[in-house]
N, CA and C atoms as a LAMMPS dump frame, in Angstrom:
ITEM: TIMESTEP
0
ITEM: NUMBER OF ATOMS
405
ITEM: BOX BOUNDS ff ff ff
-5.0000000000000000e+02 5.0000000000000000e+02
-5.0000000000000000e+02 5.0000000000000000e+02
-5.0000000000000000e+02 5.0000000000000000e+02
ITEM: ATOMS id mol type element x y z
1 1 1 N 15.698 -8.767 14.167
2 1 2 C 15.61 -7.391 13.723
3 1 3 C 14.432 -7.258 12.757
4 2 1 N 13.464 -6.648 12.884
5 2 2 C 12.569 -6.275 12.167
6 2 3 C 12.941 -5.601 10.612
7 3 1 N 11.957 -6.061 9.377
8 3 2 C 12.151 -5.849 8.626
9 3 3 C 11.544 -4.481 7.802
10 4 1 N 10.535 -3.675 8.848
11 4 2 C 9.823 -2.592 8.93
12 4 3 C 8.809 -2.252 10.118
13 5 1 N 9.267 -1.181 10.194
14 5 2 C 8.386 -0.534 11.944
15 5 3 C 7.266 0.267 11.505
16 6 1 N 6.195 0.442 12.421
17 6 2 C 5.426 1.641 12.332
18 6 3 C 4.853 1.499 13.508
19 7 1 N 4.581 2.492 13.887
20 7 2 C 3.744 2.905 15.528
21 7 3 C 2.938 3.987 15.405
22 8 1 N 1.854 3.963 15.389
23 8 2 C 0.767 4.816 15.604
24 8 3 C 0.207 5.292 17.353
25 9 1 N -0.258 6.557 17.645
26 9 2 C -0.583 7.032 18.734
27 9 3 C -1.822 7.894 18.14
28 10 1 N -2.674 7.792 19.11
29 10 2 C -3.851 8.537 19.184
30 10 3 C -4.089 9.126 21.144
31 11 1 N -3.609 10.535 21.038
32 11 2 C -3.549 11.078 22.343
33 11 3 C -5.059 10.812 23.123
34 12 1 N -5.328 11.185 24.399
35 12 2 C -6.463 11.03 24.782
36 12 3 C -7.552 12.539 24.469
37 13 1 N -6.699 13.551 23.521
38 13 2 C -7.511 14.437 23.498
39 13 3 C -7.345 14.616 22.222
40 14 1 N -6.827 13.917 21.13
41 14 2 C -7.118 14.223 19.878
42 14 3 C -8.189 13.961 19.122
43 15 1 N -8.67 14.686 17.983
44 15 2 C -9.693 14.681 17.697
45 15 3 C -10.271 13.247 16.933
46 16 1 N -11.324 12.979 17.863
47 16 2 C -12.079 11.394 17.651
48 16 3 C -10.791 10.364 17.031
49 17 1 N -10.808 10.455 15.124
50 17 2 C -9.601 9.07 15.361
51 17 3 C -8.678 9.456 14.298
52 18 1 N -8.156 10.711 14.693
53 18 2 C -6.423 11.36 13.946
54 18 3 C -5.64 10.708 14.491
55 19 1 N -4.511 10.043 14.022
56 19 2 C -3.39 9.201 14.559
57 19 3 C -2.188 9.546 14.121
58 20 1 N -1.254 10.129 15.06
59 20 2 C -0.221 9.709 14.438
60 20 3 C 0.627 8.9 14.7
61 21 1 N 1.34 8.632 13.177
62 21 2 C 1.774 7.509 12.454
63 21 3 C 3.429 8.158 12.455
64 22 1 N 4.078 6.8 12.596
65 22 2 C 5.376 7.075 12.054
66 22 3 C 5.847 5.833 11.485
67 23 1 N 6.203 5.744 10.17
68 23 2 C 6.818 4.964 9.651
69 23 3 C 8.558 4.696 9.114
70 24 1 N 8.844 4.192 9.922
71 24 2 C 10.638 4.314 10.086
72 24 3 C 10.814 5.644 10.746
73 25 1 N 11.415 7.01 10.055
74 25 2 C 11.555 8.305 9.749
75 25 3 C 10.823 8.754 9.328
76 26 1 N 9.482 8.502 9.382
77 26 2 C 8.773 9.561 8.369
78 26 3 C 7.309 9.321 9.053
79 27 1 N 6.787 10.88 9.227
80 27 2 C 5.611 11.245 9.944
81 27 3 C 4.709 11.347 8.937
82 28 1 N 3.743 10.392 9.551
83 28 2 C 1.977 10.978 9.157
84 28 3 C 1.087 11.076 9.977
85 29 1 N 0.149 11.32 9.195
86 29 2 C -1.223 11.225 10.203
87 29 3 C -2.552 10.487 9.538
88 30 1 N -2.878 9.943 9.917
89 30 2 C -3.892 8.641 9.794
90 30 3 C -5.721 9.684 10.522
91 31 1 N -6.544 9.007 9.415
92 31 2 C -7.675 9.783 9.972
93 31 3 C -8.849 8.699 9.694
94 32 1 N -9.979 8.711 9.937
95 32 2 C -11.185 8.371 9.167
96 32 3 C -12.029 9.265 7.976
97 33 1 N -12.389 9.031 7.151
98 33 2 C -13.555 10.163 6.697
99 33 3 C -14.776 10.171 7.357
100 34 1 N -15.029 11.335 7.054
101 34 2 C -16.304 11.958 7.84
102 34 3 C -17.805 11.42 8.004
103 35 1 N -17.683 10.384 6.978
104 35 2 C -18.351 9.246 7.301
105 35 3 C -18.79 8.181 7.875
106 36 1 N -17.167 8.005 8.855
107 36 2 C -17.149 7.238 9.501
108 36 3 C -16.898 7.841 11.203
109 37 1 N -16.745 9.067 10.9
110 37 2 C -17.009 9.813 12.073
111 37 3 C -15.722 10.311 12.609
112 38 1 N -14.986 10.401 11.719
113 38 2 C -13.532 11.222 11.478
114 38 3 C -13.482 12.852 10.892
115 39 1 N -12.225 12.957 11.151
116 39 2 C -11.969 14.905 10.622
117 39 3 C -11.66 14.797 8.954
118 40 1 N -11.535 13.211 8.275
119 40 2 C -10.422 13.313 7.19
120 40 3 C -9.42 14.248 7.095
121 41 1 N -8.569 13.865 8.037
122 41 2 C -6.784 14.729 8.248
123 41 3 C -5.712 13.924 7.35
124 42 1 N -5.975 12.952 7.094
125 42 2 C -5.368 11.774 6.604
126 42 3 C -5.923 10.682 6.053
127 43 1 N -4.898 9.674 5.674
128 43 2 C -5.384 8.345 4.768
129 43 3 C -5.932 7.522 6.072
130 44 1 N -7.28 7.34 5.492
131 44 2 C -7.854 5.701 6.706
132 44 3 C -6.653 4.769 6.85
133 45 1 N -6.938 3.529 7.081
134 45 2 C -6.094 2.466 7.885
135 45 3 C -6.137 1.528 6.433
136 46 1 N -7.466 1.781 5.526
137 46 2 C -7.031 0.699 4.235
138 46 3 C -6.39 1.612 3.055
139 47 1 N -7.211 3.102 3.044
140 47 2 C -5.604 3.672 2.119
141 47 3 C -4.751 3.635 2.259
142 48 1 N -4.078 3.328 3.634
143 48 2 C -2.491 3.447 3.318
144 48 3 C -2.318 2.045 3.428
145 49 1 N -2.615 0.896 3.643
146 49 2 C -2.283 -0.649 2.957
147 49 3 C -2.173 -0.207 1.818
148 50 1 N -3.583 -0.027 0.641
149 50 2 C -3.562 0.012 -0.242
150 50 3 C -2.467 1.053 -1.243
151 51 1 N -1.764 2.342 -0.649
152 51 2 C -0.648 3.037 -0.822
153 51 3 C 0.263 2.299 -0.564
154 52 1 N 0.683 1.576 0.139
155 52 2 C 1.654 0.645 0.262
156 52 3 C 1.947 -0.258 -0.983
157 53 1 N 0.449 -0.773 -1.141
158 53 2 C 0.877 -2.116 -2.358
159 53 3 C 1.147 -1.154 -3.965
160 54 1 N 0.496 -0.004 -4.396
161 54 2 C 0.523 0.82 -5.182
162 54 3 C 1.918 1.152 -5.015
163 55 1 N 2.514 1.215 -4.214
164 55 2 C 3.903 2.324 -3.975
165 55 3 C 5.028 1.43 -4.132
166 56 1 N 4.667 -0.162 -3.865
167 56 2 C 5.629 -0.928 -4.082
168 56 3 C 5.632 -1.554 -5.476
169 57 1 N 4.251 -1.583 -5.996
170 57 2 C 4.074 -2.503 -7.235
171 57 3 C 4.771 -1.136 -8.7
172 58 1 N 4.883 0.049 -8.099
173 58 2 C 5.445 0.922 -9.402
174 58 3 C 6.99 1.116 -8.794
175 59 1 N 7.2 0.765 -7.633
176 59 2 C 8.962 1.246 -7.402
177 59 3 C 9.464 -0.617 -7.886
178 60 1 N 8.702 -1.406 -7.81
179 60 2 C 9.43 -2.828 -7.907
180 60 3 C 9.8 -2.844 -9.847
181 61 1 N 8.159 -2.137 -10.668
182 61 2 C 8.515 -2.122 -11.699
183 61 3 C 9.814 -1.777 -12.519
184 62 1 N 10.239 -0.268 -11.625
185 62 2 C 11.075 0.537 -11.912
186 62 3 C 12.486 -0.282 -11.65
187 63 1 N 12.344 -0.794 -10.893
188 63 2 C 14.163 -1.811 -10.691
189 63 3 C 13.977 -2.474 -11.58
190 64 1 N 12.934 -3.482 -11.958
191 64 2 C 12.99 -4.36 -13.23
192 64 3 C 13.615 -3.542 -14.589
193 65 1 N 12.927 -2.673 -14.769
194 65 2 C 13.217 -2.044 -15.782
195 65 3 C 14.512 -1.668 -15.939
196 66 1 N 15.026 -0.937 -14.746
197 66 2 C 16.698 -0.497 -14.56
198 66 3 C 17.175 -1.832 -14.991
199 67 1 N 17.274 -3.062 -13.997
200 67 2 C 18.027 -3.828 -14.258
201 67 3 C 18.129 -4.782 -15.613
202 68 1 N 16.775 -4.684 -16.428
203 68 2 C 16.944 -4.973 -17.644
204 68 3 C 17.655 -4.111 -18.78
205 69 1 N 17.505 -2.948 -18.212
206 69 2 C 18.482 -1.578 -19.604
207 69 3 C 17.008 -1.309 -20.259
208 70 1 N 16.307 -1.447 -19.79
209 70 2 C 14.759 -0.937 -20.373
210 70 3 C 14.893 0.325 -20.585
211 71 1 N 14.134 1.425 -21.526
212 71 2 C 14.282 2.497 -21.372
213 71 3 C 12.975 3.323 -20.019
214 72 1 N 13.091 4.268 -19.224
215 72 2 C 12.174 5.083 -18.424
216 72 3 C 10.907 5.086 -18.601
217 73 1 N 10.385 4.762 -18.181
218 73 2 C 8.627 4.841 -18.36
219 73 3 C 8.084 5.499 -17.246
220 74 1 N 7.049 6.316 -17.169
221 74 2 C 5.936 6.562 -16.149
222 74 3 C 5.273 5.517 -15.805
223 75 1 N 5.41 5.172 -14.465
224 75 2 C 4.299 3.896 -14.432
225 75 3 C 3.25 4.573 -13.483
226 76 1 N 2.015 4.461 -13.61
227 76 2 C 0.957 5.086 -12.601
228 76 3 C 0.022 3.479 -12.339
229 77 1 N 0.149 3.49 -10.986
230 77 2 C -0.706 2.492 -10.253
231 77 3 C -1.786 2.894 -9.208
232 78 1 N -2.932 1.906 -9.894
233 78 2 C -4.496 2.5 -9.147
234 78 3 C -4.581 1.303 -8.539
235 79 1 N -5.36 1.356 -7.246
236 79 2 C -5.685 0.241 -6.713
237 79 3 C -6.948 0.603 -5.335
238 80 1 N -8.079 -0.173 -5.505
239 80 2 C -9.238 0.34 -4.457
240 80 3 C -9.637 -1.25 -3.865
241 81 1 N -10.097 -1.192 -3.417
242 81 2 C -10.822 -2.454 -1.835
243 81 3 C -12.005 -2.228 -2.594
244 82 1 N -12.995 -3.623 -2.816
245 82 2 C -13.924 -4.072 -3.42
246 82 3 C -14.817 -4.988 -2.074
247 83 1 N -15.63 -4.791 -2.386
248 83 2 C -16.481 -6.207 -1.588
249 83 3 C -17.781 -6.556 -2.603
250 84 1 N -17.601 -8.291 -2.533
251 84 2 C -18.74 -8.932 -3.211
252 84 3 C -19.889 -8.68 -2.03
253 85 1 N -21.003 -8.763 -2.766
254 85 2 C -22.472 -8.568 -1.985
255 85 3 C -22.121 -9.923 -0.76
256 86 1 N -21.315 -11.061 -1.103
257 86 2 C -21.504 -12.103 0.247
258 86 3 C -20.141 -11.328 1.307
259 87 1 N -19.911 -10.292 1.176
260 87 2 C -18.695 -9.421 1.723
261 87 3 C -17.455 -9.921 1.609
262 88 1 N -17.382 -10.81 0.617
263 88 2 C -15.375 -11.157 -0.081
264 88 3 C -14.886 -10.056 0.031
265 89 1 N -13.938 -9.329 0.431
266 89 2 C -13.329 -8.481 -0.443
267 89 3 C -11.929 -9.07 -1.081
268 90 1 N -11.805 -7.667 -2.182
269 90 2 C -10.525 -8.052 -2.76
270 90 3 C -10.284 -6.476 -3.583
271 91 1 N -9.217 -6.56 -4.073
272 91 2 C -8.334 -5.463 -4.32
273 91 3 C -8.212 -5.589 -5.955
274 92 1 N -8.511 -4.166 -6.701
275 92 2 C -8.257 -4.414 -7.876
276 92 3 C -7.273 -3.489 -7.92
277 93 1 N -6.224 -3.998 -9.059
278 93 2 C -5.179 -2.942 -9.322
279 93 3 C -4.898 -3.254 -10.606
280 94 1 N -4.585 -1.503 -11.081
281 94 2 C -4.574 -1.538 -12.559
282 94 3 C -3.147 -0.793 -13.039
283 95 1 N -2.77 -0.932 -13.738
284 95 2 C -1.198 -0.613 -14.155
285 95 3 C -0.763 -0.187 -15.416
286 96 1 N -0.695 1.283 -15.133
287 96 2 C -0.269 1.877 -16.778
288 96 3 C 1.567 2.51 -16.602
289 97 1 N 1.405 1.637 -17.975
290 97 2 C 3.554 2.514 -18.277
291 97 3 C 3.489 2.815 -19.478
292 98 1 N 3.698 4.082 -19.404
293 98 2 C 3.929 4.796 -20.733
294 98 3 C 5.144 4.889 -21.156
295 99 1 N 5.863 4.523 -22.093
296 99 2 C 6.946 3.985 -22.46
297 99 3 C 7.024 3.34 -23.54
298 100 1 N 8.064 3.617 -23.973
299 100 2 C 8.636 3.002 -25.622
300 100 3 C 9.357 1.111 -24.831
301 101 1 N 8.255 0.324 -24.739
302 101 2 C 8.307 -1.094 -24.3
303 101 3 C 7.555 -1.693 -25.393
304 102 1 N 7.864 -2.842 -25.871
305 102 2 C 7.232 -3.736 -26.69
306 102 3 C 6.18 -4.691 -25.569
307 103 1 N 5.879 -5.342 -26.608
308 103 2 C 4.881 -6.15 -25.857
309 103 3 C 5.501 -7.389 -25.479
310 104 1 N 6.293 -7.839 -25.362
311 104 2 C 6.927 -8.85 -24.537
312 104 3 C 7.445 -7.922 -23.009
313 105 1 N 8.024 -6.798 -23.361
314 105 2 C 8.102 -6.164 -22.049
315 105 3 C 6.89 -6.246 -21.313
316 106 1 N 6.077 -5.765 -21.843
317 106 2 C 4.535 -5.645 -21.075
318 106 3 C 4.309 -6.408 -20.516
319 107 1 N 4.379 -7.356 -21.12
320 107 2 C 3.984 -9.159 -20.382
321 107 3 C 4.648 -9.347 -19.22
322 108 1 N 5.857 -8.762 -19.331
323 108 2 C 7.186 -9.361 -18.11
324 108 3 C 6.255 -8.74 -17.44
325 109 1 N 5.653 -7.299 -17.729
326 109 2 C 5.792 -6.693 -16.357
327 109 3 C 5.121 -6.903 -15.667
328 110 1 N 3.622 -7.381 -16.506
329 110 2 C 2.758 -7.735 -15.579
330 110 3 C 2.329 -8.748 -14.9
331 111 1 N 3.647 -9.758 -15.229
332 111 2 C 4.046 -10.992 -14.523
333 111 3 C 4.778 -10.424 -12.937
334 112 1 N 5.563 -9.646 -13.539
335 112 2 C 6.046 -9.419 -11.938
336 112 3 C 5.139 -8.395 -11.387
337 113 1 N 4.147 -7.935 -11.869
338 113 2 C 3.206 -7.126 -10.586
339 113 3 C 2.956 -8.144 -9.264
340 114 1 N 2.641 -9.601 -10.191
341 114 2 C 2.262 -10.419 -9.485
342 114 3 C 3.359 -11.045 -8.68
343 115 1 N 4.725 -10.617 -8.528
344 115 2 C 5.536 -11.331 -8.024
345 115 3 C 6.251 -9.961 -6.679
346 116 1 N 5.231 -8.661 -6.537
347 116 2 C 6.167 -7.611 -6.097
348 116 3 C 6.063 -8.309 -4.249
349 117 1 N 6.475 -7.854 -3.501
350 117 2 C 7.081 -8.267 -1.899
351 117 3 C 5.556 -7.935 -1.479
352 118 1 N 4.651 -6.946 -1.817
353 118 2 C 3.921 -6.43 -1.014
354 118 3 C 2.407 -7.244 -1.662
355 119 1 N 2.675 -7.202 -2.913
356 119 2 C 1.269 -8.184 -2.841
357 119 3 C 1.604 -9.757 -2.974
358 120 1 N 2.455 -10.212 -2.433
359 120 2 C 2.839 -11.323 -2.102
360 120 3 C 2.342 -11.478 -0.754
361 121 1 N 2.618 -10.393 0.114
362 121 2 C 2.663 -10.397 1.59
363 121 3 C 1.107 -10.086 1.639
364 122 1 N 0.266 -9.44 0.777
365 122 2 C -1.179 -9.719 1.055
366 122 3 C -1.655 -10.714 0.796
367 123 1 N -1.061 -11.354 -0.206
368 123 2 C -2.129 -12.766 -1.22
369 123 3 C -1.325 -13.752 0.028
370 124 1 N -0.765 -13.806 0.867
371 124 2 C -0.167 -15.408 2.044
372 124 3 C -0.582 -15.07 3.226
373 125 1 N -1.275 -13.647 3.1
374 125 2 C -1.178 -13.241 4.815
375 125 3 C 0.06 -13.596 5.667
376 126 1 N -0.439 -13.08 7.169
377 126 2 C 0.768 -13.229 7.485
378 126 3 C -0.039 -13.515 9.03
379 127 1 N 0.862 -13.821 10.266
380 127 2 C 0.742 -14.203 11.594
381 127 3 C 0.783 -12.804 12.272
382 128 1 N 0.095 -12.65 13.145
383 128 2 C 0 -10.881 13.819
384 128 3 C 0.016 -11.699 15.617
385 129 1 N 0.922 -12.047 15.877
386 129 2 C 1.071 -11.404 17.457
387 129 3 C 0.979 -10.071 18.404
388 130 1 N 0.218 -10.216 18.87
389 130 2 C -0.487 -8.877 19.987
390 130 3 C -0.613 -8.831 20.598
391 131 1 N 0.672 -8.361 21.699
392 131 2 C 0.492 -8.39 23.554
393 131 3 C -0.426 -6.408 23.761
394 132 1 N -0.955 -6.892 25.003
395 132 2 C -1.887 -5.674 25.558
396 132 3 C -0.95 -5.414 26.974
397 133 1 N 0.268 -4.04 26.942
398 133 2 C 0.272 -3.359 28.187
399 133 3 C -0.475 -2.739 28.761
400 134 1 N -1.018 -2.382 29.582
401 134 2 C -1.621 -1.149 30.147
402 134 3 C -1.014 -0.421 31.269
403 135 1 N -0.71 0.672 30.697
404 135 2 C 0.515 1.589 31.769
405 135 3 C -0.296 2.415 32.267
């Protein structure tokens, strides 16, 4: 049983590369910017990775916090795709919680940024099997 689905479609008459996306229950639409020769209708293919690891690294905070009796904080998470001039890339992400936390909290937390499911699952990669039907 799979531990998360998504399926994307791009019709044969939609415009250049709008996709839609469904993730579990929930509809989007996937685009390029206009730069790349898209409508920008939607997030490219690395914003929404990168929404992913952002979306998990402030909801993972938020259980820590619950389950410690921490008090509520805003946490806002930034995160953009970098490339070194030899074309490394890598991902910076930055992490603000506004909140009545001491600084030993702080520390925890930004120990477990490094421990959330999703940038775990980027920093080990993973195995991608890919069969081709053609119907």
């Amino acid at each position: 049983m799979p531990l998360a689905t998504a399926t994307a479609r791009l019709t044969a008459d939609a415009p250049n590369y709008v996709v839609a996306l469904e993730a579990g229950r929930h509809a989007l639409t996937g685009d390029e910017g206009t730069h790349e020769g898209g409508e920008d209708r939607g997030p490219a293919p690395f914003a929404l990775v990168l929404s992913g690891l952002a979306a998990c690294t402030a909801a993972t905070l938020r259980m820590y916090m619950q389950r410690k009796a921490w008090p509520n904080a805003t946490i806002g998470v930034e995160v953009s795709l970098h490339a070194e001039q030899d074309g490394t890339q890598y991902i910076r992400r930055g992490v603000a919680v506004d909140g009545p936390l001491d600084e030993a909290q702080r520390a925890r937390l930004a120990e477990i940024c490094e421990k959330t499911p999703v940038t775990r699952f980027i920093k080990r990669g993973t195995r991608i099997d890919t069969t081709l039907r053609v119907a």
